[in-house]
DSSP file (Angstrom, degrees, kcal/mol; ACC not computed):
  #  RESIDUE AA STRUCTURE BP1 BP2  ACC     N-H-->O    O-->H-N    N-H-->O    O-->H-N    TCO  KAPPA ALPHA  PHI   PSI    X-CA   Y-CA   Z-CA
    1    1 A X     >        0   0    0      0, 0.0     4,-1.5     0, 0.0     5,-0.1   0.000 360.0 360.0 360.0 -54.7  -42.7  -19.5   17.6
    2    2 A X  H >>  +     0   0    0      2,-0.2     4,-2.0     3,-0.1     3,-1.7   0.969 360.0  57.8  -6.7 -77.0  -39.0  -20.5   17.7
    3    3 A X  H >> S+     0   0    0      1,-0.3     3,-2.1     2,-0.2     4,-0.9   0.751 113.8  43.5 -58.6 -79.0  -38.1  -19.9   14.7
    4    4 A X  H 3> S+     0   0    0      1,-0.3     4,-0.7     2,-0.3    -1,-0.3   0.464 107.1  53.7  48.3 -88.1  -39.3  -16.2   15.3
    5    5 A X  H <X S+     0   0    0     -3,-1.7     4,-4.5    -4,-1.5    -1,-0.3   0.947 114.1  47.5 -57.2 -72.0  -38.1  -15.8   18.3
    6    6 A X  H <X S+     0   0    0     -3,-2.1     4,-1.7    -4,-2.0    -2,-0.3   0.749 106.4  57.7 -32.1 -49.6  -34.7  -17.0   16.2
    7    7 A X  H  X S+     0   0    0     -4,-0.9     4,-1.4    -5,-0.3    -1,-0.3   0.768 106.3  47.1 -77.9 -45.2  -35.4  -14.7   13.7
    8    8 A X  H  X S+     0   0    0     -4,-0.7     4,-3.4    -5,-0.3    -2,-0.2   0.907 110.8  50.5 -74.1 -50.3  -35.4  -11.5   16.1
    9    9 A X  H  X S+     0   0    0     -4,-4.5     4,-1.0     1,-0.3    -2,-0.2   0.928 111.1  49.7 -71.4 -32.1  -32.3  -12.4   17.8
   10   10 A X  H  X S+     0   0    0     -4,-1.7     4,-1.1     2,-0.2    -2,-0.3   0.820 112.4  42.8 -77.4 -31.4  -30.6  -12.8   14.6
   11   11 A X  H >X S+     0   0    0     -4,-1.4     4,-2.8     2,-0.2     3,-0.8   0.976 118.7  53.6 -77.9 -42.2  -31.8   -9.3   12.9
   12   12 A X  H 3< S+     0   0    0     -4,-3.4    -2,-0.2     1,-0.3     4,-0.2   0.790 111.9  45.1 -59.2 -29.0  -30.8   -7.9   16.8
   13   13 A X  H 3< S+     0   0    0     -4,-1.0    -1,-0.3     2,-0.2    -2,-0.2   0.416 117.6  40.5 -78.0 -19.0  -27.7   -9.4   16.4
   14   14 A X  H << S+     0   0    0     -4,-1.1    -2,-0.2    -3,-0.8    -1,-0.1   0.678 107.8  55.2 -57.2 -54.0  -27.1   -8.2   13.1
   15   15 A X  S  < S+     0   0    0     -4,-2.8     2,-0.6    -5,-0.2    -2,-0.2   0.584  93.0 114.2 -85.4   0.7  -28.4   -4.7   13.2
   16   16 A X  S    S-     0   0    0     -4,-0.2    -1,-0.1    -5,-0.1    98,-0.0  -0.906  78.1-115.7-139.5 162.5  -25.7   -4.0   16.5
   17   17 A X        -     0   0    0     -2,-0.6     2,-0.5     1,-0.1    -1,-0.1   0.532  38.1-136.7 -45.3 157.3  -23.2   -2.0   16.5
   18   18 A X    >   -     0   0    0     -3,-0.1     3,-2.0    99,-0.1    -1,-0.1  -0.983  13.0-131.2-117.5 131.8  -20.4   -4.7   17.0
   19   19 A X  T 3  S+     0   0    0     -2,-0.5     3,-0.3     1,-0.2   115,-0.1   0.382 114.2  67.3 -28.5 -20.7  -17.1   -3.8   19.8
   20   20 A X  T 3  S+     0   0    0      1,-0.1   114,-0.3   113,-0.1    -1,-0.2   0.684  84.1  62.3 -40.4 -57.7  -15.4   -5.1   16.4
   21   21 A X    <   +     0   0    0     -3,-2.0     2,-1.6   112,-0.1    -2,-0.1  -0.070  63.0 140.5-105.5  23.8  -16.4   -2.2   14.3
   22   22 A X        -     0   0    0     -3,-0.3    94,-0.1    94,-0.2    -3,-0.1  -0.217  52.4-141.2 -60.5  97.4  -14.3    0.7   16.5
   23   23 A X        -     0   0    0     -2,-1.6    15,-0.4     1,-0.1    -1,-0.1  -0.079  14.9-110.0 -54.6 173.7  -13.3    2.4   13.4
   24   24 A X  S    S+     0   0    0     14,-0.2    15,-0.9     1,-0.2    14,-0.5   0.890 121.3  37.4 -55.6 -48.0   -9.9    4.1   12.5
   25   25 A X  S    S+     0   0    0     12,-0.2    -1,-0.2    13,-0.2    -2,-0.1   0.307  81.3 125.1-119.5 -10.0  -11.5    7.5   12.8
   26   26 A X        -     0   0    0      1,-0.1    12,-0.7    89,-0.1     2,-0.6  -0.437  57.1-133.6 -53.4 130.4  -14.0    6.9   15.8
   27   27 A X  B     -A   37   0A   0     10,-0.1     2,-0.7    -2,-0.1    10,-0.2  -0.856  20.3-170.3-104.8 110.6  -13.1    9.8   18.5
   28   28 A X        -     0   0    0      8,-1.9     2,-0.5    -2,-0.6     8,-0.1  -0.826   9.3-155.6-100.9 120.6  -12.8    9.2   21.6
   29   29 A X        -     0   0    0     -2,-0.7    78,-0.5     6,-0.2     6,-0.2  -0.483  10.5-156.4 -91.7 125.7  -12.6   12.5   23.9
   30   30 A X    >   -     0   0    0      4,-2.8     3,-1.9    -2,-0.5    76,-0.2  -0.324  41.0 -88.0 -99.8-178.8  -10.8   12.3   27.2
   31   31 A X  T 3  S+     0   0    0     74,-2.7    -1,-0.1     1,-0.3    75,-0.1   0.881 128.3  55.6 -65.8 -36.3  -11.3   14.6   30.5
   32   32 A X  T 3  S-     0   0    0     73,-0.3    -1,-0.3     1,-0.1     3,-0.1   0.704 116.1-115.4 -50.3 -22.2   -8.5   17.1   28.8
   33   33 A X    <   +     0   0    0     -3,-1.9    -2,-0.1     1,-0.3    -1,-0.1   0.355  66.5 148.7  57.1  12.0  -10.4   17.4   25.7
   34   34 A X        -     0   0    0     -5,-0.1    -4,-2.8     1,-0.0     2,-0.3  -0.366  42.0-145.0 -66.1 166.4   -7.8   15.7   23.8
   35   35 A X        -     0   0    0     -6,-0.2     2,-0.8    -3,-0.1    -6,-0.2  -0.917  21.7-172.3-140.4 133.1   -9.7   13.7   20.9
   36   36 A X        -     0   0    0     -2,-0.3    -8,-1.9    -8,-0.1     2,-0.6  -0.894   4.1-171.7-145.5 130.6   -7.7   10.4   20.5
   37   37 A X  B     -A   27   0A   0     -2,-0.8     4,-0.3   -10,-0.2   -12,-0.2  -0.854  35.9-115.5-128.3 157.8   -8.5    7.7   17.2
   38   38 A X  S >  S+     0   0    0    -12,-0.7     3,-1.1    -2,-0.6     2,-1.0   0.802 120.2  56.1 -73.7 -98.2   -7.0    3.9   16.6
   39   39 A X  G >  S+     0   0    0    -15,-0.9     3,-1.8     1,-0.3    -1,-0.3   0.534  94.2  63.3 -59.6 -25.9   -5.4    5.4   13.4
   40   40 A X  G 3  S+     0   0    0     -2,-1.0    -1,-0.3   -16,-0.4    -2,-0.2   0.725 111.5  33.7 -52.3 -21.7   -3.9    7.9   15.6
   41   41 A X  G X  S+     0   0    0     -3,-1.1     3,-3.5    -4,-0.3    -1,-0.2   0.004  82.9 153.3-123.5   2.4   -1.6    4.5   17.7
   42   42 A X  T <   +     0   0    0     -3,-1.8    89,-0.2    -4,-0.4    88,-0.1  -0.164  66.5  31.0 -77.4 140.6   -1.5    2.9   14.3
   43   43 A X  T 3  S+     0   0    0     87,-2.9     2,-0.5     1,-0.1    -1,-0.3   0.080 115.1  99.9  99.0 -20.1    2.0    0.6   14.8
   44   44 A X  S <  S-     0   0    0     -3,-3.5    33,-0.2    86,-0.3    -1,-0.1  -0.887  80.8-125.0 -91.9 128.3    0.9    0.5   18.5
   45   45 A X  E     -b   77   0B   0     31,-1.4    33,-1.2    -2,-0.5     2,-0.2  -0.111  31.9-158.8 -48.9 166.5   -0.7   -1.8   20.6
   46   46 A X  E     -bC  78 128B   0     82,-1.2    82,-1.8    31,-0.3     2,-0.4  -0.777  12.3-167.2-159.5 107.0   -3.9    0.1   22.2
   47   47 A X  E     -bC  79 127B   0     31,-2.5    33,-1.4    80,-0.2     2,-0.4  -0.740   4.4-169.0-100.1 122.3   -5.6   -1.2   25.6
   48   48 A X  E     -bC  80 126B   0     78,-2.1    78,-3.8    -2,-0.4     2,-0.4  -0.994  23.6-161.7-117.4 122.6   -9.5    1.0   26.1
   49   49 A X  E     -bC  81 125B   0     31,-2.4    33,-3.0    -2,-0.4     2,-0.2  -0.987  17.4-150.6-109.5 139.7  -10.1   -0.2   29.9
   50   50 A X  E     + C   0 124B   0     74,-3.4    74,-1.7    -2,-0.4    73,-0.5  -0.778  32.7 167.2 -95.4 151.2  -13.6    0.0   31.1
   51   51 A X        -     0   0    0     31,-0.4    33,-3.2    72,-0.2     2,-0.3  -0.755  26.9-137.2-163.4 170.6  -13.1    0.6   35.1
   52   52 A X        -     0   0    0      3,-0.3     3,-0.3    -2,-0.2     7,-0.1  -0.961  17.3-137.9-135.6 130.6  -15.4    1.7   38.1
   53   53 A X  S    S+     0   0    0     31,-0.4    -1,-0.1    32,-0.3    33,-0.1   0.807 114.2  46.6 -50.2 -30.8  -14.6    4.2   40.9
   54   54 A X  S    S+     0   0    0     31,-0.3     2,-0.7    -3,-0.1    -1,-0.2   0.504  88.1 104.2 -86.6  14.3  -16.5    1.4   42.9
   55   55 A X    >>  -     0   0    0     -3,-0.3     4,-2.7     1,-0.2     3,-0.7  -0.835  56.7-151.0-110.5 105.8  -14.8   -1.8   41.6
   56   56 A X  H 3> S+     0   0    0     -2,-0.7     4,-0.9     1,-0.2     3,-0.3   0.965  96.3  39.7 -26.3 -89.1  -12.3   -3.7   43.7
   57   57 A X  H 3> S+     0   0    0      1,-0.2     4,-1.2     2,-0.2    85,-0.2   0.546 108.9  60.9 -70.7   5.0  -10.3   -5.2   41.0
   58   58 A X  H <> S+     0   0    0     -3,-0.7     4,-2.4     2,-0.2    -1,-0.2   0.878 108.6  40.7 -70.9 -53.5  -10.5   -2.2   38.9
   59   59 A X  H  < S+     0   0    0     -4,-2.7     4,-0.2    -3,-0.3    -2,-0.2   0.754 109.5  64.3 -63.9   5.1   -8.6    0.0   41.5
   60   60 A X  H >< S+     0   0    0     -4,-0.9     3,-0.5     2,-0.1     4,-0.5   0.864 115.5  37.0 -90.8 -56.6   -6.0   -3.8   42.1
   61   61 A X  H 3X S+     0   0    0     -4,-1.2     4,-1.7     1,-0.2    -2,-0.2   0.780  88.0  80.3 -78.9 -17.1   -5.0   -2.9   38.1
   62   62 A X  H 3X S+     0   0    0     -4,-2.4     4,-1.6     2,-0.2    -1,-0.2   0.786  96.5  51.6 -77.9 -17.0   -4.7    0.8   37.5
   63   63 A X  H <> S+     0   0    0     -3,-0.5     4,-1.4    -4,-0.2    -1,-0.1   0.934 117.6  42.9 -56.2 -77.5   -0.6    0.7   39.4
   64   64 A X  H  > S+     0   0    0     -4,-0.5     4,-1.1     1,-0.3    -2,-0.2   0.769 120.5  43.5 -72.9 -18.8    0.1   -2.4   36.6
   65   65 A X  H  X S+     0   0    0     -4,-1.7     4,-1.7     1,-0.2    -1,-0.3   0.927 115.7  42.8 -74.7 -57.3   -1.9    0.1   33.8
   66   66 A X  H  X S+     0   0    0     -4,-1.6     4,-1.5     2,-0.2    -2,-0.3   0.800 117.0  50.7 -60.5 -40.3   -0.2    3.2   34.8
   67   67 A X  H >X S+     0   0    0     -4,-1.4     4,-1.3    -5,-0.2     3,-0.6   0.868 112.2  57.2 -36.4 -96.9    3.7    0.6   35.0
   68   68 A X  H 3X S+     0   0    0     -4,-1.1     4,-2.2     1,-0.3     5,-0.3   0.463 115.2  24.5 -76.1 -24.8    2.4   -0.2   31.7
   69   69 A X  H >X S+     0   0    0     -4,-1.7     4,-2.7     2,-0.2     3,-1.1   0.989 108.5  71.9 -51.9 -71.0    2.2    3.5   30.1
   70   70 A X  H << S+     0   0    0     -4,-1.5    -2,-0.2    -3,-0.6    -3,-0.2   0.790 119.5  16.1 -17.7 -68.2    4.6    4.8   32.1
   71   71 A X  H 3< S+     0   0    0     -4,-1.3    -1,-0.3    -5,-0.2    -2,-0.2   0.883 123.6  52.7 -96.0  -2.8    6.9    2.5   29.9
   72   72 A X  H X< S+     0   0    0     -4,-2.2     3,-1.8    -3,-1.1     5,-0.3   0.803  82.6 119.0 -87.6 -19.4    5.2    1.6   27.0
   73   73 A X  T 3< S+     0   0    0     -4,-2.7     5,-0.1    -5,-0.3     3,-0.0  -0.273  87.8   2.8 -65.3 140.5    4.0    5.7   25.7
   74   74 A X  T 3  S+     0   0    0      3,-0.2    -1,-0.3     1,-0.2     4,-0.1   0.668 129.9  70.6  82.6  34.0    5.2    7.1   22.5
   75   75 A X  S <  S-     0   0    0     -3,-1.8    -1,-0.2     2,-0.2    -2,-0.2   0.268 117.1 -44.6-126.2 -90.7    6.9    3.6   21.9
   76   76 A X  S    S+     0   0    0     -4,-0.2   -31,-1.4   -32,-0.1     2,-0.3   0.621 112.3  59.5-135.4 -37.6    4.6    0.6   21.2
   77   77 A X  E     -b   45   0B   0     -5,-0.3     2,-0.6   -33,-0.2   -31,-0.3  -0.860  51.4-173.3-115.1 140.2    1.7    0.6   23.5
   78   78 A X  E     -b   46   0B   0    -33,-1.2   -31,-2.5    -2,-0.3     2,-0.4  -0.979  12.3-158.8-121.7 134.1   -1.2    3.3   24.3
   79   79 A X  E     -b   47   0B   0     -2,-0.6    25,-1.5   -33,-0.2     2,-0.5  -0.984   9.9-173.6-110.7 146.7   -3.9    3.0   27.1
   80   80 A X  E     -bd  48 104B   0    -33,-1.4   -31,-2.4    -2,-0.4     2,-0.5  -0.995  11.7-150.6 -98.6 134.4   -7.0    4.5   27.5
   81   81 A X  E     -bd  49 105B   0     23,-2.4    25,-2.5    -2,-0.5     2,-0.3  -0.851  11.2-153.1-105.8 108.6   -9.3    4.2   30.9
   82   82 A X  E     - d   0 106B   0    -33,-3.0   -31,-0.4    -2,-0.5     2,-0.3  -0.755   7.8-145.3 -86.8 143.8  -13.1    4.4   30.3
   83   83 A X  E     + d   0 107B   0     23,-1.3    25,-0.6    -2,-0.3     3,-0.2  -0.944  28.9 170.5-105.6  93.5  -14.9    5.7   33.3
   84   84 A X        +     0   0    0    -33,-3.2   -31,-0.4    -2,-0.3    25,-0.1  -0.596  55.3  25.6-116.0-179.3  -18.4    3.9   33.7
   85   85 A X  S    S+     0   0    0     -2,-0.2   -32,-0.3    23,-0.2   -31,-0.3   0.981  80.9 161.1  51.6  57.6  -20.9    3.9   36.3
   86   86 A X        -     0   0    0     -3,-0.2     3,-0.1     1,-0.1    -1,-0.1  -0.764  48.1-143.1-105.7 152.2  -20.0    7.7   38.1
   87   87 A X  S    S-     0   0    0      1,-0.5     2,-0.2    -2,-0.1    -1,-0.1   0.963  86.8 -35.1 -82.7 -41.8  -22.1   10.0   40.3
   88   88 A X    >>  -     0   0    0      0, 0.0     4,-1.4     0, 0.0     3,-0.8  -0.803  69.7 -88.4-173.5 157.5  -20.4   13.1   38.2
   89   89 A X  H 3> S+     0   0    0      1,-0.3     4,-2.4     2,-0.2     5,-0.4   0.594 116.5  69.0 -82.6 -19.3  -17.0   13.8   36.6
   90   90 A X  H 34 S+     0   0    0      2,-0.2    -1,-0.3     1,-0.1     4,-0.0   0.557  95.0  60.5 -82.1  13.6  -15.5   15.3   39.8
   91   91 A X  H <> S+     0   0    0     -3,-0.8     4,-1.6     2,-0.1    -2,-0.2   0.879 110.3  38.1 -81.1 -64.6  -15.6   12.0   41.1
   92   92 A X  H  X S+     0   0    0     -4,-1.4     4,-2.6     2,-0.2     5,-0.2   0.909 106.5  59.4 -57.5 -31.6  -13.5   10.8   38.6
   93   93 A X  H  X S+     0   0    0     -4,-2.4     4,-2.5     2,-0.2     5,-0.3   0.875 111.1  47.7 -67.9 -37.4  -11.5   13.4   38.3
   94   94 A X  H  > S+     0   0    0     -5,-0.4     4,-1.8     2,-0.2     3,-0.2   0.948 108.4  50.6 -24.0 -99.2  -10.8   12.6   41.9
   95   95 A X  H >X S+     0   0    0     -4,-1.6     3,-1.3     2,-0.2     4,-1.0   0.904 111.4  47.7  -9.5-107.8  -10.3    9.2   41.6
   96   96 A X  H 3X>S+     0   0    0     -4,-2.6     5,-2.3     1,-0.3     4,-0.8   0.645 115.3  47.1 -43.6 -19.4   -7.8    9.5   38.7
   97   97 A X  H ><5S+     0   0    0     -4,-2.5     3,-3.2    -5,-0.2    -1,-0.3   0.984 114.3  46.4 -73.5 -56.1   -5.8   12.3   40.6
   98   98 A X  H <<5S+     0   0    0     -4,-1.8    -2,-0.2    -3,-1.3    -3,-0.2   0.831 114.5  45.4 -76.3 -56.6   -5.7   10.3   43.7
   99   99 A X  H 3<5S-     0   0    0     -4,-1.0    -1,-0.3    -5,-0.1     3,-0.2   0.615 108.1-123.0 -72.7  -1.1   -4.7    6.9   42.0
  100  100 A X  T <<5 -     0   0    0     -3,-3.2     2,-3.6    -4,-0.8    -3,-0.2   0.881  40.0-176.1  74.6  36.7   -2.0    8.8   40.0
  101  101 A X      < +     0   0    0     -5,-2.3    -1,-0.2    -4,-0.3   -20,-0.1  -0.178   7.9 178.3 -55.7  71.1   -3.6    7.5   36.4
  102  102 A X        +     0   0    0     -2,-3.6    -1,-0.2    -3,-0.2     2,-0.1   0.692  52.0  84.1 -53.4  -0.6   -1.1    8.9   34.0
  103  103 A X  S    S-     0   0    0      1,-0.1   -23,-0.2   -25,-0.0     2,-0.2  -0.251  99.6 -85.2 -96.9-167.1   -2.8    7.4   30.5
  104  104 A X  E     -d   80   0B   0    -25,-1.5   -23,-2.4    -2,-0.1     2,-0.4  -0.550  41.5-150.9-108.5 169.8   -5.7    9.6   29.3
  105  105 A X  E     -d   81   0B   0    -25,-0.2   -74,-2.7    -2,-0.2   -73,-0.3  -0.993  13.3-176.6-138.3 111.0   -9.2    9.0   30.8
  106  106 A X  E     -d   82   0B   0    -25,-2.5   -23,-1.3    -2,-0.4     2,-0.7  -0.881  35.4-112.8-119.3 171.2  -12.6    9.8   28.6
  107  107 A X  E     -d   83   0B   0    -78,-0.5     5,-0.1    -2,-0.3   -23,-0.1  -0.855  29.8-111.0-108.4 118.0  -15.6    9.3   30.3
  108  108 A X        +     0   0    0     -2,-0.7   -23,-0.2   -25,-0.6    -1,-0.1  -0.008  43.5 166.4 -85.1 120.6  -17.9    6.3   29.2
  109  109 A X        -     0   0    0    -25,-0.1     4,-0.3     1,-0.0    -1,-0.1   0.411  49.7-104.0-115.3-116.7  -20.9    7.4   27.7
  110  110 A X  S  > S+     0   0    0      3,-0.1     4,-2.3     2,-0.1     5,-0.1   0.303 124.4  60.3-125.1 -23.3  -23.5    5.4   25.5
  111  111 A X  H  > S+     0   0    0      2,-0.2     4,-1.7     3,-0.2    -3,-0.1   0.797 110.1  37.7 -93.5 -29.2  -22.1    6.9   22.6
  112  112 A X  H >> S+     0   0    0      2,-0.2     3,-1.2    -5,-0.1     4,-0.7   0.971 116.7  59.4 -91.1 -66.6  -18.1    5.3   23.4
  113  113 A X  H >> S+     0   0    0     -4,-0.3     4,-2.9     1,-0.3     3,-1.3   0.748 107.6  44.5  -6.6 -75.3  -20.2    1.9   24.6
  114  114 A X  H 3< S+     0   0    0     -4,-2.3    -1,-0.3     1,-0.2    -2,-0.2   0.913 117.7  40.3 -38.9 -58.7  -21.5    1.9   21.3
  115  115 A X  H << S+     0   0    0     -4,-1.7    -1,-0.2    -3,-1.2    -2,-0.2   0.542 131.5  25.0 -64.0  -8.5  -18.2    2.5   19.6
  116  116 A X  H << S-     0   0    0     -3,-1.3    -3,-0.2    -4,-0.7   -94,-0.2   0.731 110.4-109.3-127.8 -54.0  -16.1    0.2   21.8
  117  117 A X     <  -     0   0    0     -4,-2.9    -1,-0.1    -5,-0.2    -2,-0.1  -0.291  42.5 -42.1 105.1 176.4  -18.7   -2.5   23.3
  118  118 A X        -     0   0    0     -2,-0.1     2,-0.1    -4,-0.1     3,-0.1   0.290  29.6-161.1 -57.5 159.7  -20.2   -3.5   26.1
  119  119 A X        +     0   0    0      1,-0.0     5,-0.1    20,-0.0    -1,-0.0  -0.616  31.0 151.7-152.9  87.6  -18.5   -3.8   29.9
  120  120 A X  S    S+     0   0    0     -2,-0.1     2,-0.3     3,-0.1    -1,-0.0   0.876  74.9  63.4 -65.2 -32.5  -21.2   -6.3   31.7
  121  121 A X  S    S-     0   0    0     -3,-0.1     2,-0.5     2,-0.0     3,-0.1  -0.680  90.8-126.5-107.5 137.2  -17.8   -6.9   33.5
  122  122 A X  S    S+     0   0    0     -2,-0.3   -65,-0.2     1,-0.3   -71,-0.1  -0.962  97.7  29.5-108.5 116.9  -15.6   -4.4   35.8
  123  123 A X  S    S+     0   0    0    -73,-0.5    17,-1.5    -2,-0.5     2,-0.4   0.742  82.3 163.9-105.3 146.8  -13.3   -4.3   34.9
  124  124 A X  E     -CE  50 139B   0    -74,-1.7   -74,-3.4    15,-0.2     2,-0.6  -0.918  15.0-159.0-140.6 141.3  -12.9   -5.0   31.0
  125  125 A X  E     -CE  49 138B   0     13,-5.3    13,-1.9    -2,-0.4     2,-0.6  -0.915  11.5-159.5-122.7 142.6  -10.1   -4.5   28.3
  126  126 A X  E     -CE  48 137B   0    -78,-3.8   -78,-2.1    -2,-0.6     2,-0.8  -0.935  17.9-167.5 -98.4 114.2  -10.3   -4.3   24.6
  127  127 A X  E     -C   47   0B   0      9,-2.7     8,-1.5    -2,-0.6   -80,-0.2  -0.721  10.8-177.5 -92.1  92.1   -6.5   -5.1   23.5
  128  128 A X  E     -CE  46 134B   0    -82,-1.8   -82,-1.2    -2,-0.8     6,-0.3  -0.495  18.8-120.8 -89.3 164.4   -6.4   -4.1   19.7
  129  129 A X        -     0   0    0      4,-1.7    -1,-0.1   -84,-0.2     5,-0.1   0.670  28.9 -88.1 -66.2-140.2   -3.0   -4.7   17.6
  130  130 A X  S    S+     0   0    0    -85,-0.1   -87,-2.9     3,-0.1   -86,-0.3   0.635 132.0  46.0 -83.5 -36.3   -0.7   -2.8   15.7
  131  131 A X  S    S-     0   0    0      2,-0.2   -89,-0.1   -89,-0.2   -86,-0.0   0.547 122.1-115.5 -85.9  -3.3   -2.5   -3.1   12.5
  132  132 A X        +     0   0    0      1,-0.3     2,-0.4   -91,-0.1   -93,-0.1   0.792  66.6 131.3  44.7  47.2   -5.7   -2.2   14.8
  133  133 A X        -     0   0    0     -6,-0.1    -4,-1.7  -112,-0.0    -1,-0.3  -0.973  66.4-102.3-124.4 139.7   -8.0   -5.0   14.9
  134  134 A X  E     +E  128   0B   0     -2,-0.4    -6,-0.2  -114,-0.3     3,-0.1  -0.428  38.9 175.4 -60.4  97.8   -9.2   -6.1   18.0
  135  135 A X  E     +     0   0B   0     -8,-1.5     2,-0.3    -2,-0.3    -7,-0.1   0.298  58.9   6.3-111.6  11.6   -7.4   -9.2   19.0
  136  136 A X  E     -     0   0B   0     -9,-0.2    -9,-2.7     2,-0.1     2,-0.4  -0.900  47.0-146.6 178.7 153.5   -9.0  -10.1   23.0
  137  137 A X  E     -E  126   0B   0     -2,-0.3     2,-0.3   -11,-0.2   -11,-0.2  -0.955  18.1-155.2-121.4 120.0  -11.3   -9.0   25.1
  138  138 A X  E     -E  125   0B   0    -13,-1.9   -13,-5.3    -2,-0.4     2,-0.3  -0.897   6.9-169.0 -97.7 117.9  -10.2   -9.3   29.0
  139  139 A X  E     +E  124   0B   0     -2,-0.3     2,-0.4   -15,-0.2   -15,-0.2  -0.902  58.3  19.4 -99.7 156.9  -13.0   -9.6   31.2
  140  140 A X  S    S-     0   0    0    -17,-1.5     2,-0.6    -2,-0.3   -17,-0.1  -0.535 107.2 -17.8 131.8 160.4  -11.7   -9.2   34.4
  141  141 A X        -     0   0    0     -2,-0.4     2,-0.3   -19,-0.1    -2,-0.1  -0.823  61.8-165.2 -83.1 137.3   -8.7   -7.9   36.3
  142  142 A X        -     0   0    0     -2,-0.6     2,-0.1   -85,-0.2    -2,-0.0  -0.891   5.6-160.0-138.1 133.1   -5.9   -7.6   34.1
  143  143 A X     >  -     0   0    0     -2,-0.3     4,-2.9   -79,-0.0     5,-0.1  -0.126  27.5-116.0 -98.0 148.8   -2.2   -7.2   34.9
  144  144 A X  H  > S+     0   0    0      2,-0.2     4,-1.1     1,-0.2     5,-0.2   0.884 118.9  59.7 -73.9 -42.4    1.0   -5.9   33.1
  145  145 A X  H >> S+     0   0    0      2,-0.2     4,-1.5     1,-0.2     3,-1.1   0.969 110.3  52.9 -63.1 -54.5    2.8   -9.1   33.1
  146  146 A X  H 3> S+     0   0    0      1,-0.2     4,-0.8     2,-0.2     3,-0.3   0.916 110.0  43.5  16.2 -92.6   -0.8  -10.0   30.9
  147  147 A X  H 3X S+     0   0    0     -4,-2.9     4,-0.8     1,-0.2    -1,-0.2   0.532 114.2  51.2 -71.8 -12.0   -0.5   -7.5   28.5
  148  148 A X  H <X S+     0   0    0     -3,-1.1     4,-1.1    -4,-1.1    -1,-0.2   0.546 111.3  42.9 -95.5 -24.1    3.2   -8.0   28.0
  149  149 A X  H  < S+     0   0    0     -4,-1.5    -2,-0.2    -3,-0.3    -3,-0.1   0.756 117.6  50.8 -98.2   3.3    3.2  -11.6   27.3
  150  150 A X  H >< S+     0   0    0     -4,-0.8     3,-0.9     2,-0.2    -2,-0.2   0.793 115.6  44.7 -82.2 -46.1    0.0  -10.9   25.1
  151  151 A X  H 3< S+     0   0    0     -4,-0.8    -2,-0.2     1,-0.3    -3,-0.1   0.619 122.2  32.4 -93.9   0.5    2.0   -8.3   23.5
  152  152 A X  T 3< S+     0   0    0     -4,-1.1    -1,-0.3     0, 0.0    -2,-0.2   0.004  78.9 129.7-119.1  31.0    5.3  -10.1   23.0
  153  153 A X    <         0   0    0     -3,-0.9    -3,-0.1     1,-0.2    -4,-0.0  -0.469 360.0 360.0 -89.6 171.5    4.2  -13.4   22.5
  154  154 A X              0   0    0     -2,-0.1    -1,-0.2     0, 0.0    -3,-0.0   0.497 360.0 360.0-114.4 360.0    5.9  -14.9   19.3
């Protein structure tokens, strides 16, 4: 019965989609309708944070995310804010006006879950590189001083 058992979790774990496998060409579409792909950043770091309108330490990071666009855009770094767990999209759009988000915001569906991975945790960041492979997962609050010493460390 084990082995089985074993057997299942290994084929489940096999046959899904991996947080790994965000292709080059995978689209993600933000509240603008801008359509935004990892080959698009490629030579830039690229932060996808999953966030909550109800989540403490999500609304504690979005100042240090928006600092970290604010200087990093159309130089080294890109963010994108997934929106999960919403009554409706003028709640987010809300939200993002009212917390002054300036990076782009798409709204988290099962189909960017899939393409991106999982966020058991609010708030959660996927940091991928230059070259664009996925080099941390932050569960968690995470902070500019973070992402800077992540992204300059030698």
């Amino acid at each position: 019965m084990q082995k089985i058992i074993f057997l299942i979790i290994a084929l489940f774990l096999i046959a899904s989609p991996s947080h790994a496998e965000l292709t080059k060409q995978e689209v993600l579409k933000d509240m603008a309708g801008k359509e935004h792909r990892l080959s698009n950043y490629q030579g830039k770091w690229v932060l996808i944070n999953y966030w909550a309108t109800w989540c403490p330490p999500c609304l504690e990071e979005v100042p240090d995310l928006v600092a970290l666009y604010d200087e990093h855009k159309g130089k080294d770094l890109m963010v994108i804010g997934v929106a999960v767990d919403y009554k409706n999209e003028k709640e987010v759009a809300r939200f993002v006006d009212d917390m002054l988000m300036s990076y782009p915001i798409v709204l988290g569906t099962s189909k960017v879950m899939r393409a991106i991975g999982s966020a058991e945790v609010l708030p959660s960041t996927y940091i991928y590189n230059p070259q664009g492979k996925l080099v941390k997962i932050k569960r968690g609050l995470v902070t500019k001083q973070y992402i800077e010493a992540l992204i300059y460390a030698k």
